[in-house]
Every structure is written in structure tokens, then in C-alpha cells.
C-alpha positions in Angstrom: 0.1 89.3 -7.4 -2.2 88.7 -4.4 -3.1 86.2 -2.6 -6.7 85.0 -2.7 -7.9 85.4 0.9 -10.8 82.2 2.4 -13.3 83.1 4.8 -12.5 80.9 7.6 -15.2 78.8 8.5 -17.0 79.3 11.5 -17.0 77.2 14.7 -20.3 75.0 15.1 -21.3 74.9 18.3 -23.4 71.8 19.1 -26.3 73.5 21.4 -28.0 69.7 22.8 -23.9 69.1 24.4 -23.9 72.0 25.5 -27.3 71.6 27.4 -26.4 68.1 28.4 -23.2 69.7 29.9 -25.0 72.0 31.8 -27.7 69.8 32.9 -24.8 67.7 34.3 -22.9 70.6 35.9 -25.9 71.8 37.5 -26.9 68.6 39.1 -23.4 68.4 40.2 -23.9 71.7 42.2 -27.2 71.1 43.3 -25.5 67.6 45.3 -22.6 69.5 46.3 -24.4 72.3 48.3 -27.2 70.0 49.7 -24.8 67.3 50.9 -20.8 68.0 51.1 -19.8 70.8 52.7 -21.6 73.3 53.5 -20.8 76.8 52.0 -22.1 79.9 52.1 -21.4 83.0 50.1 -22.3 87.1 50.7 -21.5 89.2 47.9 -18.9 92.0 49.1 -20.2 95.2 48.6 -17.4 96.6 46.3 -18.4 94.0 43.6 -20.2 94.6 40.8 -22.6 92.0 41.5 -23.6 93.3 44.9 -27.0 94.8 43.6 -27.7 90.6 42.9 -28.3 90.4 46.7 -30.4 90.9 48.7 -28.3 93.0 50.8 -26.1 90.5 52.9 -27.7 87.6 53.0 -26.4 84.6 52.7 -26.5 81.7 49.8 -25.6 78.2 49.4 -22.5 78.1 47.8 -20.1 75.4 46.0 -16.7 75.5 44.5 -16.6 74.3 41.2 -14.2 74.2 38.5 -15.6 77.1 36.1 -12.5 78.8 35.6 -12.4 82.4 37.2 -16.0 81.8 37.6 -15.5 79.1 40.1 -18.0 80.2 43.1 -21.1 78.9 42.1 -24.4 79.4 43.2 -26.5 82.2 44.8 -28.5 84.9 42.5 -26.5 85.1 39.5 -25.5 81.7 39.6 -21.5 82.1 39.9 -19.0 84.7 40.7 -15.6 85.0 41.2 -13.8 84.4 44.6 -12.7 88.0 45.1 -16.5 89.2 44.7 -17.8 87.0 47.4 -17.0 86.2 50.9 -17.2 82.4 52.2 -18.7 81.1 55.1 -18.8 77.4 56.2 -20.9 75.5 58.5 -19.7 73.5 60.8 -22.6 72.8 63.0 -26.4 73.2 62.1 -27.6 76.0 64.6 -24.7 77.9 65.2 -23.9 80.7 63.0 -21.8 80.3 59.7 -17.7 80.7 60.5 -16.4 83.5 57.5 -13.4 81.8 55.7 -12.1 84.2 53.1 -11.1 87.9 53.6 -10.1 90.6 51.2 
């Protein structure tokens, strides 16, 4: 005797939350990095996304909660903490102080 297999349905994805979500996320970010803290990120050269750069420059930076993904920002729009290096600012004029090392 066998057993009758049923196609599983698929997941539906609800595309205008999703967009609302991201809307919300990215206003979020664009607050962060203009008003809290300031951040700064330089992609490290033995990350993938180092070609994303222009060389190493820095971008405005925040940390959000994206999972791995939580350095977002910059050229591709987030990374992971071990492809980037951090900087903060801690006074306007003087140069960025680096706050992460590999």
C-alpha cells in the first residue's frame, strides 16, 4: 500500500509588508547615521565585498539588527562585522578613531 503524498503549499509572501518593512528599516538607518552616533565603515580588503568600494574610503555606517548582516550602510547597503572595519567620530574635524580589528 502507499501513501498518497500532498504537495505542500507554498509560503505567500505578502510583497506591500515586505516594502512597508523596508521603507521603515531604511528610514530607521537613514536617522541613525545622520543623528546618533556617528559610524563609519572601510571594507577590509580580504572581504568579498572589497571591490564595492571605492578603495578605502569611508561610509556612514549604522548597526542594526539584520542578523549576520548587521552593519548597514555604505555601497552594498550591509555587510557583516568581520568584512568591515569601524570607525567612530568623536569630534567633527578630527579624523575618525578605528574601533574594530581583525
Amino acid at each position: 500500500m502507499t501513501a498518497e503524498l500532498k504537495p505542500t503549499p507554498l509560503r505567500v509572501i505578502d510583497g506591500e509588508q515586505m516594502r512597508k518593512e523596508f521603507a521603515t528599516l531604511e528610514a530607521r538607518r537613514a536617522v541613525l547615521t545622520e543623528h546618533g552616533q556617528k559610524l563609519l565603515a572601510r571594507i577590509r580588503p580580504s572581504s568579498k565585498y572589497y571591490g564595492q568600494g571605492q578603495g578605502d574610503a569611508l561610509f556612514a555606517v549604522c548597526i542594526g539588527q539584520s542578523g549576520e548582516y548587521s552593519v548597514l550602510g555604505g555601497p552594498g547597503g550591509q555587510y557583516r562585522l568581520s568584512d568591515v572595519d569601524l570607525f567612530a567620530v568623536f569630534e567633527d574635524g578630527k579624523p575618525p578613531t578605528q574601533i574594530t580589528f581583525l
